[in-house]
VOVEXPA-545772 format. One record per residue (C-alpha): residue in one letter; x, y, z. Coordinates in pm, 1 decimal, padded with zeros to 6 digits, m for minus. Last residue first. Layout:
! VOVEXPA-545772
resn:A px:X py:Y pz:Z
...
END
This chain:
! VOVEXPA-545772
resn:X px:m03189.3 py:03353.3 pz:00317.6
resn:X px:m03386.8 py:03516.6 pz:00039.7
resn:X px:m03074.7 py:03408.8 pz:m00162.1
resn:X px:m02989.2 py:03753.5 pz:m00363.1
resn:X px:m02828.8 py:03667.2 pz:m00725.6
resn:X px:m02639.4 py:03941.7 pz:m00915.7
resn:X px:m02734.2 py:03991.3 pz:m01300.8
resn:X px:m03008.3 py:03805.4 pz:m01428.6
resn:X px:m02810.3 py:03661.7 pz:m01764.2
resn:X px:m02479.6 py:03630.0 pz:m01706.2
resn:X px:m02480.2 py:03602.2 pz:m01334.2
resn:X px:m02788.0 py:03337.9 pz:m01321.2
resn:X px:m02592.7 py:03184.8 pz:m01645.9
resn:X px:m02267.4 py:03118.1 pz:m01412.6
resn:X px:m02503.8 py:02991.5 pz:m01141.3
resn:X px:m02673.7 py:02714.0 pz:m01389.7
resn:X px:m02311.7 py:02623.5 pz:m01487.1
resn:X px:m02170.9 py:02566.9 pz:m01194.9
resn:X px:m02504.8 py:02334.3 pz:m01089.6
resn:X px:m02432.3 py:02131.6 pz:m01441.5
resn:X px:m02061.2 py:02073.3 pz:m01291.7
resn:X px:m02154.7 py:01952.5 pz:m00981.0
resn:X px:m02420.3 py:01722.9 pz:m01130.4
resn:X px:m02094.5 py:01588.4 pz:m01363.6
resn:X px:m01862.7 py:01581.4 pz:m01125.7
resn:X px:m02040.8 py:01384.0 pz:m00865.1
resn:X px:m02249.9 py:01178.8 pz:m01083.0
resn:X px:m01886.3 py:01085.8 pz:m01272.9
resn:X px:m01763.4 py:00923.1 pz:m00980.9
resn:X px:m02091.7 py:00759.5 pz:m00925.0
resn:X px:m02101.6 py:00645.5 pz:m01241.1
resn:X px:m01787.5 py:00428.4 pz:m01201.6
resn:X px:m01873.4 py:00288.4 pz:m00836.3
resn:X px:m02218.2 py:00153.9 pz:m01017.0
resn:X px:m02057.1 py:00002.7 pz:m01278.1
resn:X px:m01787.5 py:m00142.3 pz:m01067.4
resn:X px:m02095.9 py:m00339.5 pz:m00913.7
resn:X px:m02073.2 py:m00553.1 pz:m01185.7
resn:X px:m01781.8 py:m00767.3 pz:m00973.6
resn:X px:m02055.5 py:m00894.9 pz:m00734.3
resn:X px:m02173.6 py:m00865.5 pz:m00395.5
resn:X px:m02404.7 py:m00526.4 pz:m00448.7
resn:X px:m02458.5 py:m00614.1 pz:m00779.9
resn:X px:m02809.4 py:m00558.4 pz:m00799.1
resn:X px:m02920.1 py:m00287.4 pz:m00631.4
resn:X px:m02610.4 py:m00111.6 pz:m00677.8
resn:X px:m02675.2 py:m00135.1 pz:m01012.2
resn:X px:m02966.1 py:00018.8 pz:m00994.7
resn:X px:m02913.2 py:00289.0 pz:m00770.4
resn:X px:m02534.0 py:00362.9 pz:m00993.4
resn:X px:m02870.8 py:00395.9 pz:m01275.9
resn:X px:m03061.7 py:00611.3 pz:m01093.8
resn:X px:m02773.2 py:00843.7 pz:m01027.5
resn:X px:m02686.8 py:00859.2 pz:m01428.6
resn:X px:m03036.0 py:00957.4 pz:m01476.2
resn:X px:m03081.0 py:01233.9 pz:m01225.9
resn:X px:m02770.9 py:01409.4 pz:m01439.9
resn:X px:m03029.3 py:01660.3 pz:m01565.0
resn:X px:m03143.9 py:01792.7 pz:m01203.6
resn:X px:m02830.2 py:02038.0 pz:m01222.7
resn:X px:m02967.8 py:02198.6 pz:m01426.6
resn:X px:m03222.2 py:02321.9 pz:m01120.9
resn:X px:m02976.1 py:02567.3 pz:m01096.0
resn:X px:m03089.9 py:02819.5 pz:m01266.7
resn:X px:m03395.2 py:02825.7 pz:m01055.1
resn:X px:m03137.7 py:03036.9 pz:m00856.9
resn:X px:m03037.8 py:02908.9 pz:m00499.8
resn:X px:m03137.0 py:02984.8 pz:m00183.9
resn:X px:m03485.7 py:03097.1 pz:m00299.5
resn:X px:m03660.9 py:02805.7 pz:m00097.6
resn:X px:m03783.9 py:02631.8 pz:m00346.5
resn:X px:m03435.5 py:02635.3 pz:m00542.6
resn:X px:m03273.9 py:02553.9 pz:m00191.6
resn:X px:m03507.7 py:02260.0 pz:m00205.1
resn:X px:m03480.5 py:02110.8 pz:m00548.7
resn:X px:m03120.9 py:02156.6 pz:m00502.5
resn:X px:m03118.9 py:01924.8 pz:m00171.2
resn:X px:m03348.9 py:01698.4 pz:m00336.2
resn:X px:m03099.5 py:01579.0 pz:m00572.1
resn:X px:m02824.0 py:01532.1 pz:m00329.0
resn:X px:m03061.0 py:01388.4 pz:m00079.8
resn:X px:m03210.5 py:01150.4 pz:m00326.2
resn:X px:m02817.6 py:01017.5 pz:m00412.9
resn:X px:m02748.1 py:00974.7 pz:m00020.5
resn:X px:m03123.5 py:00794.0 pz:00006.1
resn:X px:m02993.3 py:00563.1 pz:m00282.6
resn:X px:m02683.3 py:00413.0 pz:m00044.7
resn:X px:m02842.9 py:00388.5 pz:00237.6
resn:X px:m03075.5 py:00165.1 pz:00100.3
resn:X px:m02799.4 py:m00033.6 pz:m00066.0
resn:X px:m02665.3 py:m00013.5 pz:00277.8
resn:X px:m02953.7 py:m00219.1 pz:00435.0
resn:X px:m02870.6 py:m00511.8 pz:00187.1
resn:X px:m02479.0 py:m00483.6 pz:00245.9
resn:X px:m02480.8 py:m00499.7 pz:00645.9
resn:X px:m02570.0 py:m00181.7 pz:00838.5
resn:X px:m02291.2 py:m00148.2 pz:01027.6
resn:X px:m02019.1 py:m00260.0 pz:00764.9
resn:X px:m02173.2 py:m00037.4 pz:00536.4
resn:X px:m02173.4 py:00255.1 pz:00792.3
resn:X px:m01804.2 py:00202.1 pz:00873.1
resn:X px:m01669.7 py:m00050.1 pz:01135.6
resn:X px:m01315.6 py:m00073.0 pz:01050.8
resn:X px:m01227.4 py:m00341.0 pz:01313.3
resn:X px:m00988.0 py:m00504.1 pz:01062.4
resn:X px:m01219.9 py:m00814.6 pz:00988.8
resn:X px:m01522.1 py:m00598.0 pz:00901.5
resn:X px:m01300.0 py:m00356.8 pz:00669.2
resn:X px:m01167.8 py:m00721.1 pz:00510.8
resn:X px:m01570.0 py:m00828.8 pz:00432.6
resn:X px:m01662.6 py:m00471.0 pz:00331.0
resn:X px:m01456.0 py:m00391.1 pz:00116.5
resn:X px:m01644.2 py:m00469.9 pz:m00196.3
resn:X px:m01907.4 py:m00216.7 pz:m00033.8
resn:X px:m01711.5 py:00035.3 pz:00116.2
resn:X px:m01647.7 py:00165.2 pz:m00256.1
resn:X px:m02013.3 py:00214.1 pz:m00284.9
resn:X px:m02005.6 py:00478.5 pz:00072.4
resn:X px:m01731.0 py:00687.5 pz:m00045.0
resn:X px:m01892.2 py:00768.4 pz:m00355.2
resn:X px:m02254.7 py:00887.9 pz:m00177.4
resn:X px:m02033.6 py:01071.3 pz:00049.2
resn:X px:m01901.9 py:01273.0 pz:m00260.0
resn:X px:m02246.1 py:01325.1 pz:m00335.2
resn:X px:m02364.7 py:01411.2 pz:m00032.9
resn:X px:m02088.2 py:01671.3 pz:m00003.4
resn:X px:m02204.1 py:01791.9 pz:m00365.0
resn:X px:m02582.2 py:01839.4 pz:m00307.7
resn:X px:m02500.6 py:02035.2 pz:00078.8
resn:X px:m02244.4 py:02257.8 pz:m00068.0
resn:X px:m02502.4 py:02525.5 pz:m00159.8
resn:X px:m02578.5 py:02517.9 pz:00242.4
resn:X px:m02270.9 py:02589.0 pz:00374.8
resn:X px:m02239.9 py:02908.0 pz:00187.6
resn:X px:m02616.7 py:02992.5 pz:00214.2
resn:X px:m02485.5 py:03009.9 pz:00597.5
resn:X px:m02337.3 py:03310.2 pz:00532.6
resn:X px:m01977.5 py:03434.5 pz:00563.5
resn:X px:m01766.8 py:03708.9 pz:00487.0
resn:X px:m01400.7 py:03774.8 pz:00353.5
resn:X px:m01489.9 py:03784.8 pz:m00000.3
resn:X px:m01300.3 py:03543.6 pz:m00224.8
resn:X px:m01103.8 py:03314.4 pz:00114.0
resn:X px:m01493.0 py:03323.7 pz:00285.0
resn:X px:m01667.9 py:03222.7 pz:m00039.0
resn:X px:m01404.6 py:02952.0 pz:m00122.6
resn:X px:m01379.4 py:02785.5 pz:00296.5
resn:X px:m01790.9 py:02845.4 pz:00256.8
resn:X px:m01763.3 py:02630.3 pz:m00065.8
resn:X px:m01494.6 py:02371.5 pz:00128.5
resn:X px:m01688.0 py:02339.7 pz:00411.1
resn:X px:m02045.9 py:02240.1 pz:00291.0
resn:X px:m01956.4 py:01973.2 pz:00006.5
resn:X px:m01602.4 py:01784.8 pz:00013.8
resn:X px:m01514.5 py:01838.8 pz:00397.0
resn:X px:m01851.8 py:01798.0 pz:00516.1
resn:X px:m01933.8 py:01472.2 pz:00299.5
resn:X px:m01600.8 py:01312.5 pz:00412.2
resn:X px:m01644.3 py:01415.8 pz:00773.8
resn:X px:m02003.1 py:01273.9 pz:00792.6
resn:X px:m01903.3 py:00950.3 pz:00603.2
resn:X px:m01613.2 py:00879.3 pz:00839.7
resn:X px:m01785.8 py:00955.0 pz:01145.3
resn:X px:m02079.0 py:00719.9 pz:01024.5
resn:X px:m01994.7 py:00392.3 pz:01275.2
resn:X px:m01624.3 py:00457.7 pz:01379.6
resn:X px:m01372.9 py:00283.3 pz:01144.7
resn:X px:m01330.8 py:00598.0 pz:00912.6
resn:X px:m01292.5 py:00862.4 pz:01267.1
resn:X px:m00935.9 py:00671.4 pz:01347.4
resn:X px:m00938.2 py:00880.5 pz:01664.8
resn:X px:m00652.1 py:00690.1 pz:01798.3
resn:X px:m00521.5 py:00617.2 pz:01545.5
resn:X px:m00517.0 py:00753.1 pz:01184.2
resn:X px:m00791.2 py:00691.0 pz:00876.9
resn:X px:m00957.3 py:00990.0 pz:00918.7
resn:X px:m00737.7 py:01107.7 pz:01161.3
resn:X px:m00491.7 py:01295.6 pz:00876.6
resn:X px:m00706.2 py:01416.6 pz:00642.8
resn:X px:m00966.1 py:01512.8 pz:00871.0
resn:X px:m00744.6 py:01684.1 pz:01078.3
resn:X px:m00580.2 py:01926.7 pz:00817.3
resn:X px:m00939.7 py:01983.3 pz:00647.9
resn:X px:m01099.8 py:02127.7 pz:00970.8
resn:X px:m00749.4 py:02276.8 pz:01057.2
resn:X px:m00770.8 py:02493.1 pz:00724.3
resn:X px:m01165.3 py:02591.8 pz:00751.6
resn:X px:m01128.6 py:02703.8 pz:01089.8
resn:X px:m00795.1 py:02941.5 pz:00919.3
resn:X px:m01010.0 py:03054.6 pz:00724.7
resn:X px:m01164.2 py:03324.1 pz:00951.6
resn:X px:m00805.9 py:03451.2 pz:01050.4
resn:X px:m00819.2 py:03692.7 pz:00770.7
resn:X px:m00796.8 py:03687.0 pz:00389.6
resn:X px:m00432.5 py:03746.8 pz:00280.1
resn:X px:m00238.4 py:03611.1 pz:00592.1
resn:X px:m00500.4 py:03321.0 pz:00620.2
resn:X px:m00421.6 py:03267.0 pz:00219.5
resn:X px:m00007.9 py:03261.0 pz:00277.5
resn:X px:m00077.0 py:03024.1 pz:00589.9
resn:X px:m00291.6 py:02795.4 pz:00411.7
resn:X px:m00038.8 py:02751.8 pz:00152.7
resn:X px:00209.3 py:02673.5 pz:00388.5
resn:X px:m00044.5 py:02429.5 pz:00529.2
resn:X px:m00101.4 py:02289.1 pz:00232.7
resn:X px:00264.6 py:02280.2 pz:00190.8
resn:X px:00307.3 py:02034.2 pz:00515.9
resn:X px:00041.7 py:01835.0 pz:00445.7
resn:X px:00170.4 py:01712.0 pz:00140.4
resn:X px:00541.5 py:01690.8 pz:00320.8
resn:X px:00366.4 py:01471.8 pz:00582.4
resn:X px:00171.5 py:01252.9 pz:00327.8
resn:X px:00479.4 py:01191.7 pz:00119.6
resn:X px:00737.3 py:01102.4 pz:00417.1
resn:X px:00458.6 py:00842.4 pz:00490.1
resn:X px:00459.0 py:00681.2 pz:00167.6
resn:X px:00819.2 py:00665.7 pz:00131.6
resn:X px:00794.0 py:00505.0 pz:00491.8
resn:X px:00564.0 py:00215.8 pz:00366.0
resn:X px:00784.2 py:00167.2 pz:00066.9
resn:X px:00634.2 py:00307.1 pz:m00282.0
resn:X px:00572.4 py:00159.2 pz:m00615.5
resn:X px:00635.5 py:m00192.7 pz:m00459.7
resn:X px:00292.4 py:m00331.3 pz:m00576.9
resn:X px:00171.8 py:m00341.8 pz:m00238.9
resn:X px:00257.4 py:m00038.4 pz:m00114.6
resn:X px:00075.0 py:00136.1 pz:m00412.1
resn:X px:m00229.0 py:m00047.9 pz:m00351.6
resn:X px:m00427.0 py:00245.8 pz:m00436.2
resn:X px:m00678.6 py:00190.5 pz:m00166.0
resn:X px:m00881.4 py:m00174.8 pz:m00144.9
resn:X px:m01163.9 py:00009.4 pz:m00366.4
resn:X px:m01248.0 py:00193.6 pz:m00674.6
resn:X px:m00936.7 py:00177.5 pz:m00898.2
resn:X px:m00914.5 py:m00072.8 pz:m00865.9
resn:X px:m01128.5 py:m00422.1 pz:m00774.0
resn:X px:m01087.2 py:m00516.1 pz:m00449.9
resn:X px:m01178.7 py:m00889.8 pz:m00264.1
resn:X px:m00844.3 py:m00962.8 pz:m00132.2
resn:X px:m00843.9 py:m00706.4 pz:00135.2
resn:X px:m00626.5 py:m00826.1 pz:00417.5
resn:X px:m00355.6 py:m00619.9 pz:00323.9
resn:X px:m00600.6 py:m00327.2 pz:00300.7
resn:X px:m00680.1 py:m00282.6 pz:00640.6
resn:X px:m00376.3 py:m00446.6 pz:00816.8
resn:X px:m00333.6 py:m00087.9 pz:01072.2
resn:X px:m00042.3 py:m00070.6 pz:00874.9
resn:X px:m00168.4 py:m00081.8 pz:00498.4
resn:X px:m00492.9 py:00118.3 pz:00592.5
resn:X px:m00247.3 py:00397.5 pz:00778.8
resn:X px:m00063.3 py:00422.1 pz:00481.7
resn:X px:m00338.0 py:00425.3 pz:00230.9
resn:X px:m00569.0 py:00701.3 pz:00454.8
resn:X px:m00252.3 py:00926.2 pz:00481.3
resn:X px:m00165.9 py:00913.4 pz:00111.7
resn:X px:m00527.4 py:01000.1 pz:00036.9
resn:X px:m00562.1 py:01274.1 pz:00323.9
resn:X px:m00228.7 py:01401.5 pz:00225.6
resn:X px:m00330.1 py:01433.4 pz:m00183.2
resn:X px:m00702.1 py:01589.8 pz:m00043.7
resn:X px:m00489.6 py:01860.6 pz:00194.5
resn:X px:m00273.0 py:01934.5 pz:m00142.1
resn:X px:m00567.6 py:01967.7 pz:m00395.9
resn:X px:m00762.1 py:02225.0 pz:m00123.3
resn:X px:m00439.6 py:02406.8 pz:m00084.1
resn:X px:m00361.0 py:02466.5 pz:m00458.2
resn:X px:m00681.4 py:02580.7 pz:m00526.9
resn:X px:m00767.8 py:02806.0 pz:m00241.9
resn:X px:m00410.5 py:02921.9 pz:m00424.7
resn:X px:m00524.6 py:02995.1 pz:m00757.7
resn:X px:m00883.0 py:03132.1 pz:m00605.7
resn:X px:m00678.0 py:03365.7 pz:m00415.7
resn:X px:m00507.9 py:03502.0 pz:m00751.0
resn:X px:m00796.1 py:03444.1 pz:m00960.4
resn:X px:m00978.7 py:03742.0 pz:m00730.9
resn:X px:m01215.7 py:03832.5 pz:m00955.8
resn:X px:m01236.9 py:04229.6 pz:m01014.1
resn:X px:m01547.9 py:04355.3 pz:m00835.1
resn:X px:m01619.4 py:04125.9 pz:m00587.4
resn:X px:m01997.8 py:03989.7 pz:m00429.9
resn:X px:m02168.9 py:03962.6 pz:m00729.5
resn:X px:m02408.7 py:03720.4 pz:m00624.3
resn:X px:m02311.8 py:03501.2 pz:m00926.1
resn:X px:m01932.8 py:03521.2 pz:m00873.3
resn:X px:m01960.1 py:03396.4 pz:m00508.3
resn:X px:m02130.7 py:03065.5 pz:m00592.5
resn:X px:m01894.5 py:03076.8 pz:m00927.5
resn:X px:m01602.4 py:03075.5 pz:m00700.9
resn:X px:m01790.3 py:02813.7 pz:m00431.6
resn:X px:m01888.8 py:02587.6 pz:m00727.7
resn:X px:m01496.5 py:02601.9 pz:m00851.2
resn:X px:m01462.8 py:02477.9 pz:m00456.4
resn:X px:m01688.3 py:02191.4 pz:m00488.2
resn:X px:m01521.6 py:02070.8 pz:m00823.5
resn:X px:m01162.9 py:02041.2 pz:m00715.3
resn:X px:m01204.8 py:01884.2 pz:m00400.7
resn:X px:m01398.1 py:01527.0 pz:m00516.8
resn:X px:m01243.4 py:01581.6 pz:m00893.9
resn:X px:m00914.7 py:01514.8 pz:m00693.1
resn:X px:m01035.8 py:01122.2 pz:m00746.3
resn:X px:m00774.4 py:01065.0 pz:m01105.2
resn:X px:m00528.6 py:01203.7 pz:m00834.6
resn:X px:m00466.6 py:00834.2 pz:m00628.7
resn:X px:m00199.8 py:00975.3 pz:m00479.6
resn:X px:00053.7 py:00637.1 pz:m00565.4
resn:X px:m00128.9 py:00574.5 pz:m00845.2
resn:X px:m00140.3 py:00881.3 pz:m01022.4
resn:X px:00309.4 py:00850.4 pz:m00915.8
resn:X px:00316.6 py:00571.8 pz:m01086.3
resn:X px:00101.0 py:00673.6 pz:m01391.8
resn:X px:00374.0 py:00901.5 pz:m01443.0
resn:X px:00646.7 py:00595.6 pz:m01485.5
resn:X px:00378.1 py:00416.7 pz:m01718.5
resn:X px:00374.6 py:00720.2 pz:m01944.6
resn:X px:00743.4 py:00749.0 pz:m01922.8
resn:X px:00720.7 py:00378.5 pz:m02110.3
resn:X px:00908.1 py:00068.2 pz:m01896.8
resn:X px:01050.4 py:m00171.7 pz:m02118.7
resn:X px:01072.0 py:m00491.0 pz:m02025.6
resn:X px:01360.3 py:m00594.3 pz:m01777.6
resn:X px:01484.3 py:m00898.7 pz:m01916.6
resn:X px:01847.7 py:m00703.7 pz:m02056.0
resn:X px:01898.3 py:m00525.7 pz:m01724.1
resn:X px:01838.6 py:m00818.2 pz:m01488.5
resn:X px:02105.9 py:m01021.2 pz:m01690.1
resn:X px:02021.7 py:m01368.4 pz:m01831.6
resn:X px:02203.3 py:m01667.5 pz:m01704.9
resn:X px:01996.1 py:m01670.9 pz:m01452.7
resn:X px:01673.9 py:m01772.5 pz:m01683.6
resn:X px:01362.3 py:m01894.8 pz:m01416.0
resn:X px:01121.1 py:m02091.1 pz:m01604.6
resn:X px:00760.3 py:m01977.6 pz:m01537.8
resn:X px:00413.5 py:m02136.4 pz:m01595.7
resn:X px:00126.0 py:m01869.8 pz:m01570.5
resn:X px:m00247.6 py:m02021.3 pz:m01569.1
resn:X px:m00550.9 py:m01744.9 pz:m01547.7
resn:X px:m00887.1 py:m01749.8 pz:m01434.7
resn:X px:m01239.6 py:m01824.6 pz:m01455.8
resn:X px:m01325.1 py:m01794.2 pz:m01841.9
resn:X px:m01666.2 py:m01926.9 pz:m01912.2
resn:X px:m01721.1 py:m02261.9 pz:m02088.8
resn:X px:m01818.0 py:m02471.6 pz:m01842.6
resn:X px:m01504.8 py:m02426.4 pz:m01649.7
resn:X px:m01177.7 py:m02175.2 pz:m01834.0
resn:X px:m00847.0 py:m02091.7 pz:m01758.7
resn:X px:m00630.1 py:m01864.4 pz:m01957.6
resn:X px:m00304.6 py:m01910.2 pz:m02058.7
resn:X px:m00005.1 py:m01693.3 pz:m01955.9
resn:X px:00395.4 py:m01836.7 pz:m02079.6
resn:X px:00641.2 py:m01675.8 pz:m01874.5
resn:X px:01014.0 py:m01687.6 pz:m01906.6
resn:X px:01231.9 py:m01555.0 pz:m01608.0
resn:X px:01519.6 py:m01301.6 pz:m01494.7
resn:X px:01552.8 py:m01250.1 pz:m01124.2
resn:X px:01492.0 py:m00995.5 pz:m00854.8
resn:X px:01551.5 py:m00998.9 pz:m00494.4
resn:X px:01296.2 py:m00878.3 pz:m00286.4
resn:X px:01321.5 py:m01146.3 pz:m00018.4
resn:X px:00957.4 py:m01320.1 pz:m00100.3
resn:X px:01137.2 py:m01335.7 pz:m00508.7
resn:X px:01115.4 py:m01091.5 pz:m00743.4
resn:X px:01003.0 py:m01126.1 pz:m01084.7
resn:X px:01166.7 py:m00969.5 pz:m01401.2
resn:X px:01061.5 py:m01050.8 pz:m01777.2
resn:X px:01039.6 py:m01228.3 pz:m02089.3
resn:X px:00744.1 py:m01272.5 pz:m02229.6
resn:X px:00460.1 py:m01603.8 pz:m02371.6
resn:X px:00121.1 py:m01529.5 pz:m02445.9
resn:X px:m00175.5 py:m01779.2 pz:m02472.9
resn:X px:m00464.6 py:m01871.1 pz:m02597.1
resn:X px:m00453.4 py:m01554.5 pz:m02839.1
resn:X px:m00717.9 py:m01309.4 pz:m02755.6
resn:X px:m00762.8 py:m01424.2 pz:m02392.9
resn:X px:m00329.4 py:m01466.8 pz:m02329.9
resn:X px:m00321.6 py:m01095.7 pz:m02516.7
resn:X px:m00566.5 py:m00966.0 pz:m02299.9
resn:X px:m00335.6 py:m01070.9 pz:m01996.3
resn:X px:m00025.3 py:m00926.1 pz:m02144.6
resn:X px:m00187.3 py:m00610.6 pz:m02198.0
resn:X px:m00294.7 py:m00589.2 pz:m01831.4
resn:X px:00072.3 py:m00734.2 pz:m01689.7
resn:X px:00268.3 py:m00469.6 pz:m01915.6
resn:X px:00279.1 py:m00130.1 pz:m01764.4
resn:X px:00119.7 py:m00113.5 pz:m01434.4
resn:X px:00255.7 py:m00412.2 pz:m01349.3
resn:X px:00593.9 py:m00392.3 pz:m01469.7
resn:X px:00604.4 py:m00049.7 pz:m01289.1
resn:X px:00544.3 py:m00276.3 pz:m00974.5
resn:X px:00779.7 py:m00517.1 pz:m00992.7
resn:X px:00643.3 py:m00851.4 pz:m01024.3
resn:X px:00562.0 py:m01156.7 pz:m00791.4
resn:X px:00350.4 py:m00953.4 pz:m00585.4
resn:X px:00123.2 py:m00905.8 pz:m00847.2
resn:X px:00022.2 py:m01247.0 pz:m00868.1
resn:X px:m00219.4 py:m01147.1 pz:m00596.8
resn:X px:m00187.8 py:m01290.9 pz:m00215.8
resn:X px:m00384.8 py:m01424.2 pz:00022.6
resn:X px:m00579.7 py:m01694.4 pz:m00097.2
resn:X px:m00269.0 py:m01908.4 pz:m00144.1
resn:X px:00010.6 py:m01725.2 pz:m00067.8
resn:X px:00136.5 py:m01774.0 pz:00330.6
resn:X px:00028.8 py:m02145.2 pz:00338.8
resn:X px:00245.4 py:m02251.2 pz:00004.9
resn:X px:00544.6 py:m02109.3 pz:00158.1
resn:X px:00711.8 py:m01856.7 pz:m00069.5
resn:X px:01059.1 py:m01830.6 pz:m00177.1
resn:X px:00987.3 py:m01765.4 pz:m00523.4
resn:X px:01160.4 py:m01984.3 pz:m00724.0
resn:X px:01114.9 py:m02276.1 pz:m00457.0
resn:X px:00770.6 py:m02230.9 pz:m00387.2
resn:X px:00671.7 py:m02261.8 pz:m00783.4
resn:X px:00854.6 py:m02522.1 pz:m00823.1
resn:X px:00656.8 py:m02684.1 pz:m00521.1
resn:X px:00310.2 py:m02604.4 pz:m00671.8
resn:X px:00096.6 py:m02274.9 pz:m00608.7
resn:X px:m00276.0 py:m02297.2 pz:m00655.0
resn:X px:m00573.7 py:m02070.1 pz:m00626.6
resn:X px:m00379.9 py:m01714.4 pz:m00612.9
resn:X px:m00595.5 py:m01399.7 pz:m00599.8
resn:X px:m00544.5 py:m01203.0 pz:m00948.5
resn:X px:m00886.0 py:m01118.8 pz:m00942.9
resn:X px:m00972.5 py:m01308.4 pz:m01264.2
resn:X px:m00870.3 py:m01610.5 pz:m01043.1
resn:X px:m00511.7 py:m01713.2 pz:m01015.0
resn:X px:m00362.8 py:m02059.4 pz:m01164.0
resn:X px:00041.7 py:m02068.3 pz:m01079.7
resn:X px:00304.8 py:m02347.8 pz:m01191.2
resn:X px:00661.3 py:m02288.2 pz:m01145.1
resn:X px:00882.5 py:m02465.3 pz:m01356.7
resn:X px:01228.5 py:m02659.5 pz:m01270.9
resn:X px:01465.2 py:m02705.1 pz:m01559.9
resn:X px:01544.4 py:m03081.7 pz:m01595.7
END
């Protein structure tokens, strides 16, 4: 009789039960998978990322769907299999998944291996930097340019320097994510985390799922680092030794945010200060200094909305990890303050951003122009809500979602009310 393995997950993936066929194919002990590990790490992680999701709506839509494919046993060795996925259900609501697998060795690796699209083989490597969040970098420094653009400060753009302020500011954010996932994975951060939902938590997983090997990773976040600061070097050599500040700022937070000994994202607040510096205040002076070669502090300041913002992000995907943060010693401001306070916390970041604009407009620091940027109030008062009310359940992806999009889309509306102060009013003079 063929032997079957018998696995029922939760919709998180997390496995609930794990019989003694199962044990055998996979070379697992019972004690070292249930509750701690994901179906995932049965299968390869391009498989994954390209056929596990569409499998799994195909088990809800049909009752059940039924592949052949490649799983890997605890010693990385892979072998063909059957699968047939059914979902579980109590009282009528879905609470899981069933997969029952009969191991085929007479089948080659090669012809079981499902195909794997070049679309899924790109969306490795988004994974593996987590790039769908360069939004965070990208946006405050085009509010910089257009900062600098509507007070007329150059004659001819510089698109040159801006190209490579650019370039540098996406590579330090790649290192700092690629840092912050290896040093989560080793320090036991994020394999204890059982409780994520991607892509807004829990890291990018990428270790996990095999897409990378923990010194791949590594070797990544190094050479990352080391072209920013190539790039860094080229723009220091162009624009004066001013920017260099700006480049070792953004050089050590990537790397000790998450790195020992300083490990500033386990530390009480460090973590959120440095992130909402280093994506808001420094990174439009870093533009306006690398475009014009001076300084004000109206160029911290007009950074202010956007590093809360980005902050404001940070702080809802410490929420779901809260629990495995807490048991790794990473003592962030959620952790601190417990979820209820940190809802709180969480709404006073998004009424800061807002209320930062409101202010530099009162204050002449910005055009009234800006005030624009007061249209996306409603998608921040609904991430509140949500918050509010999901902060221990899987809804509270909605609020992680819009936050995202707060930050790019306030930061974007802001752009655009200093691009019409410069095409309409001419040159903008803070009173500041």
């Amino acid at each position: 009789m063929t032997e079957k393995s018998v696995i029922t997950c939760d919709l998180e993936g997390r496995i609930e039960t794990f019989n003694e066929g199962a044990a055998a194919m996979f070379g697992w002990p019972p004690e070292e998978i249930i509750g701690k590990k994901r179906v995932s790490a049965f299968s390869p992680g391009l498989i994954v990322l390209g056929h596990v999701g569409g499998w799994l709506q195909q088990a809800v839509a049909d009752g059940a769907h039924e592949a052949r494919t490649v799983f890997v046993r605890k010693d990385g060795t892979p072998f063909a299999a059957d699968i047939r996925i059914t979902p579980t259900f109590k009282n009528g609501a879905q609470i899981g998944y069933c997969g029952v697998t009969v191991a085929r060795p007479e089948v080659p690796i090669a012809e079981a291996m499902p195909k794997i699209s070049l679309g899924t083989k790109a969306m490795r490597w988004l994974v593996v930097t987590r790039a769908p969040f360069l939004a965070a970098m990208i946006v405050p420094i085009l509010l910089g340019a257009t900062w600098v653009h509507a007070r007329g400060l150059t004659g001819a753009f510089p698109w040159g320097t801006l190209g490579l302020v650019l370039a540098g500011g996406i590579l330090l954010h790649l290192a700092a994510n690629t840092f912050n996932d290896y040093f989560d994975w080793t320090s036991g951060t994020d394999p204890g985390n059982t409780d994520y939902f991607l892509p807004f938590s829990g890291g990018s997983r990428s270790i996990e799922l095999g897409l990378i090997g923990e010194r791949g990773l590594l070797r990544l976040a190094s050479v990352t680092l080391a072209l920013a600061a190539l790039d860094g070097a080229w723009l220091v050599s162009r624009c004066g030794t001013g920017l260099l500040w700006f480049g070792l700022a953004g050089a050590f937070s990537a790397v000790f945010y998450t790195a020992p000994p300083l490990r500033l994202a386990a530390r009480r607040g460090l973590g959120e200060l440095f992130v909402g510096l280093n994506f808001g205040p420094l990174v439009t002076a870093g533009t306006a200094v690398a475009l014009t070669g001076t300084l004000t502090a109206d160029d911290f300041f007009i950074g202010l909305p956007l590093g809360l913002f980005t902050a404001a992000i940070l702080w809802i995907n410490e929420f779901p990890d809260a629990p495995s943060d807490a048991r790794a010693g990473k003592n962030n401001l959620v952790v601190t303050l417990g979820l209820d306070a940190a809802r709180w916390g969480f709404a006073a970041l998004l009424l800061g951003a807002f209320g930062a604009v409101a202010a530099m407009v009162g204050t002449g620091r910005l055009p009234v122009f800006a005030l624009v940027a007061l249209l996306a109030a409603p998608l921040g008062v609904f991430a509140a809500v949500q918050c509010f009310r999901h902060a221990r359940d899987r809804q509270l992806v909605k609020a992680n979602a819009a936050t995202v999009q707060l930050q790019v889309v306030a930061g974007l509306l802001l752009i655009a009310g200093l691009f019409l102060q410069g095409w309409l009013r001419g040159p903008f003079h803070p009173l500041g």
